[in-house]
C-alpha positions as CSV (number, residue, x, y, z in Angstrom):
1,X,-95.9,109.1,-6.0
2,X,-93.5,107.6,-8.4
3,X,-94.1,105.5,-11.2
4,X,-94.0,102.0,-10.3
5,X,-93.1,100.3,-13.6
6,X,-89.7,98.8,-12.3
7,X,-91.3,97.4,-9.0
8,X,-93.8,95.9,-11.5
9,X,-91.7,94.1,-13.6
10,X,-89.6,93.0,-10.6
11,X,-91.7,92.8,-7.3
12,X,-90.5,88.9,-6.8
13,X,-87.1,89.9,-6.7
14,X,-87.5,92.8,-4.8
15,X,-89.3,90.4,-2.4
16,X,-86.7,87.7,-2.2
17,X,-83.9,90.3,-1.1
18,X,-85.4,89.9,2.8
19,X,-84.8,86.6,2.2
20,X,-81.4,86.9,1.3
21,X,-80.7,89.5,3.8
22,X,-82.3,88.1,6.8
23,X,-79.9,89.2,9.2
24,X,-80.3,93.0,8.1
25,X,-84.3,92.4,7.4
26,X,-84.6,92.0,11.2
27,X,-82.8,94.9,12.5
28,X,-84.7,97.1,10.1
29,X,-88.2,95.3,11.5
30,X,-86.6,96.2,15.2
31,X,-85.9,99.6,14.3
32,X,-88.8,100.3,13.3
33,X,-91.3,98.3,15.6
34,X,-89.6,100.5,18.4
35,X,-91.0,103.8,17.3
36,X,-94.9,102.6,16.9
37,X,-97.5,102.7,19.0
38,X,-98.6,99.8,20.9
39,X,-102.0,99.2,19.4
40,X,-104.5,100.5,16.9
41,X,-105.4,100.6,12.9
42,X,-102.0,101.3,10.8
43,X,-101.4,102.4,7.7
44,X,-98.7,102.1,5.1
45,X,-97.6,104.3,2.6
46,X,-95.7,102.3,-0.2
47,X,-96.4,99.4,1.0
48,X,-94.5,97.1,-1.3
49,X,-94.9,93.6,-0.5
50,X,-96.0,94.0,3.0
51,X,-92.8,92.7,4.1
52,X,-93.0,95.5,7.3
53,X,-96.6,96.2,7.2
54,X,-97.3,92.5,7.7
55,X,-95.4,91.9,10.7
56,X,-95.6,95.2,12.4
57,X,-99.3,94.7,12.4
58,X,-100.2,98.0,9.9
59,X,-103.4,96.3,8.8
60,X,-103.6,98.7,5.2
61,X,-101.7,99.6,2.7
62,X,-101.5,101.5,-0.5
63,X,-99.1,101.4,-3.4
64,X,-99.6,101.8,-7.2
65,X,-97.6,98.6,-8.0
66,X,-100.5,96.2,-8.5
67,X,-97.7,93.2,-8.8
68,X,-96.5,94.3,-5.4
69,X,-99.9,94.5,-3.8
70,X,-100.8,91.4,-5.0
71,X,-97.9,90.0,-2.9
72,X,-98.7,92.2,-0.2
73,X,-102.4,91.1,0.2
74,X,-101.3,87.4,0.4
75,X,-99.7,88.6,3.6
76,X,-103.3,89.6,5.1
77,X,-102.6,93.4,4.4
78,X,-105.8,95.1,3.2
79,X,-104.5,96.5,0.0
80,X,-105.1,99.3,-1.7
81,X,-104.3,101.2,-5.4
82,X,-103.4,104.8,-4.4
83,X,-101.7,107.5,-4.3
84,X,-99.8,108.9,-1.2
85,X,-101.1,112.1,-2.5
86,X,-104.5,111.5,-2.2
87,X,-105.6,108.4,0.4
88,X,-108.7,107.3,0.2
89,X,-109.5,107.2,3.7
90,X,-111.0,109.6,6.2
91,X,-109.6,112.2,8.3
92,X,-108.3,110.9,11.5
93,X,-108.7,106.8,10.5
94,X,-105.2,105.6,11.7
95,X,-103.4,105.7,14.6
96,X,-100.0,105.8,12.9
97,X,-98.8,106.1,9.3
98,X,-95.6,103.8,8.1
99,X,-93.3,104.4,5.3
100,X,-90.2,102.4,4.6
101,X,-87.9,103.5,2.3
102,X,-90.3,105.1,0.1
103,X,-89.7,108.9,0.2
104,X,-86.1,108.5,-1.8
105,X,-88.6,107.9,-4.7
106,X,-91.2,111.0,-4.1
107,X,-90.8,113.9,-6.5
108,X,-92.2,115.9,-3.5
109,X,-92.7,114.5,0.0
110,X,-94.9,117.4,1.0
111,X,-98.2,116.5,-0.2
112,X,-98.1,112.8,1.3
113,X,-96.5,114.0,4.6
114,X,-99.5,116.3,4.4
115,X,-102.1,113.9,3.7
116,X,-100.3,111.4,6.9
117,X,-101.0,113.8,8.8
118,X,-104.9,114.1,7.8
119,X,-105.4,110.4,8.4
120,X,-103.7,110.2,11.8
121,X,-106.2,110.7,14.8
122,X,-104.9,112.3,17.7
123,X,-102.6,111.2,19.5
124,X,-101.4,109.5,16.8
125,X,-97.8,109.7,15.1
126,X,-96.0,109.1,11.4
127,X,-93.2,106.8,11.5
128,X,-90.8,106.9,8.4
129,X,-88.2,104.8,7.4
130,X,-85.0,105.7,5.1
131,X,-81.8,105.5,3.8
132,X,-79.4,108.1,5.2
133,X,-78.1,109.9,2.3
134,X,-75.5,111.2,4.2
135,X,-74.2,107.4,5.4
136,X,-72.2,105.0,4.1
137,X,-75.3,103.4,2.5
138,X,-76.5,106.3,0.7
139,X,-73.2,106.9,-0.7
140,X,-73.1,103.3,-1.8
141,X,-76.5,103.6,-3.5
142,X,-75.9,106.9,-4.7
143,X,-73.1,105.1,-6.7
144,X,-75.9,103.2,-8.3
145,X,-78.4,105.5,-8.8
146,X,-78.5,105.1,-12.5
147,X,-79.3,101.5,-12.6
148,X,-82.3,99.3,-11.1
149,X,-84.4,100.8,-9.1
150,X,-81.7,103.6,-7.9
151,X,-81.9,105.5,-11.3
152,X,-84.8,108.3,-9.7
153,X,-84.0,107.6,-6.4
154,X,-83.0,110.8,-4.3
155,X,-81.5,109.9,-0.8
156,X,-82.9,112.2,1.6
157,X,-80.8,113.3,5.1
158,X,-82.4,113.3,8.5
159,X,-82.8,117.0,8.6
160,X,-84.7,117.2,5.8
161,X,-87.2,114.5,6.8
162,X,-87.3,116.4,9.8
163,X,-88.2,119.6,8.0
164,X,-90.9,118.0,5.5
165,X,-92.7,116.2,9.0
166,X,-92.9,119.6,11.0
167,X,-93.8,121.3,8.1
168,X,-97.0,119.1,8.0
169,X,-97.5,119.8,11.8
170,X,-95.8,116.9,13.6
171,X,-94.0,117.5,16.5
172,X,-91.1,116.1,18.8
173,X,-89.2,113.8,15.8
174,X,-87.0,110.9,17.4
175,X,-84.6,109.0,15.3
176,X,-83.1,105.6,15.4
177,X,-80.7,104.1,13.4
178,X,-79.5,100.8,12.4
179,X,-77.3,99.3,9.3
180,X,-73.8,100.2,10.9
181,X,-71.2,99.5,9.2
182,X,-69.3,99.9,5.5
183,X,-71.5,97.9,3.0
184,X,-72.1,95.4,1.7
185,X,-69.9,93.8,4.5
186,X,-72.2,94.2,7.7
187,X,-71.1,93.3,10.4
188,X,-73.9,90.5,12.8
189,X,-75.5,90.8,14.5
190,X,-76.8,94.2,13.7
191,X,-78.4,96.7,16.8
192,X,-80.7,99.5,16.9
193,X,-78.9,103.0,18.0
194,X,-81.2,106.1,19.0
195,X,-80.1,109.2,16.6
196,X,-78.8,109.3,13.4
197,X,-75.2,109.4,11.7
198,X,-74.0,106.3,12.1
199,X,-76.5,103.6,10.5
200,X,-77.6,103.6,6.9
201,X,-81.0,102.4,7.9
202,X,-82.9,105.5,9.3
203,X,-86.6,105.9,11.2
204,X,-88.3,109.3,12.2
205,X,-91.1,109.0,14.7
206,X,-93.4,112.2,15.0
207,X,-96.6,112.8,17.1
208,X,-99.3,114.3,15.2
209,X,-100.0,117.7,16.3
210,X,-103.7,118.6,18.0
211,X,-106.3,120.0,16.3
């Protein structure tokens, strides 16, 4: 995964932006929450904070931004120092894997799709979060890429998430979409939309293929 020395240096004020942006913080939870599974042991890839995993009841997490986990473990997630690469968990422990807006900073989402797809049981399914690069949001923070945060993020397009998830061996993606508008001006409240094209603010659901 990506180095995390920025996040390090600025996990509090990564944190306070869902603060700040409460009204968009809440359609991104929605988004989301409508593409997992009902019950059962959750993982997060990237888990920041916790600021999703916390809420949307993923009960693990793994990051390498110990400042970030810290924060995230205050939030009840069990917390972890890892790779995406490599979890440290055993095949078939989760019934879905989360990650939010973490694959725009993956040199190669292969391995960790890969590795999602060891660590969900059957019947289980990955559910991944983004920013459209095609939207008016990634085209907004494409214009930034060079600063903050942005400056090795690559914003990734729903076909291509697509392709990296069934080349992994999940099956039947579903996408919804939420962030509508021209940034920074959204307009409120914001709604969840099934497909993709429209909203900045992306998720992929996938069922884990059977052994």
């Amino acid at each position: 995964m990506a180095a995390a020395s920025f996040f390090d240096e600025r996990a509090d004020e990564y944190d306070r932006w869902y603060d700040e942006h409460e009204a968009l913080y809440r359609a991104e939870l929605q988004a989301v929450r409508a593409e997992l599974p009902p019950s059962g042991p959750g993982l997060e890839i990237g888990v920041g904070t916790g600021r999703f995993a916390a809420p949307l009841g993923a009960g693990f997490g793994i990051d390498l931004s110990l400042p970030m986990l810290g924060l995230a473990d205050r939030r009840r997630v069990r917390v972890c120092n890892a790779e995406g690469e490599r979890l440290p968990f055993r095949d078939g422990a989760f019934r879905f894997v989360l990650l939010v807006t973490v694959i725009a900073f993956l040199e190669d989402p292969t391995p960790v799709f890969r590795e999602a797809h060891r660590v969900i049981g059957e019947d289980g399914r990955i559910v991944v979060a983004f920013i459209d690069g095609a939207s008016s949001l990634g085209r907004h923070y494409s214009r930034r890429e060079a600063k903050g945060a942005f400056r090795s993020a690559r914003f990734c397009t729903p076909p291509e998430v697509a392709a990296w998830a069934k080349g992994a061996g999940f099956i039947g993606p579903v996408f919804r979409q939420t962030l509508i508008g021209t940034p920074p001006d959204y307009p409120e409240p914001q709604s969840v939309h099934d497909g993709f094209g429209e909203g900045g603010f992306v998720v992929l659901s996938a069922e884990r293929a059977r052994r």
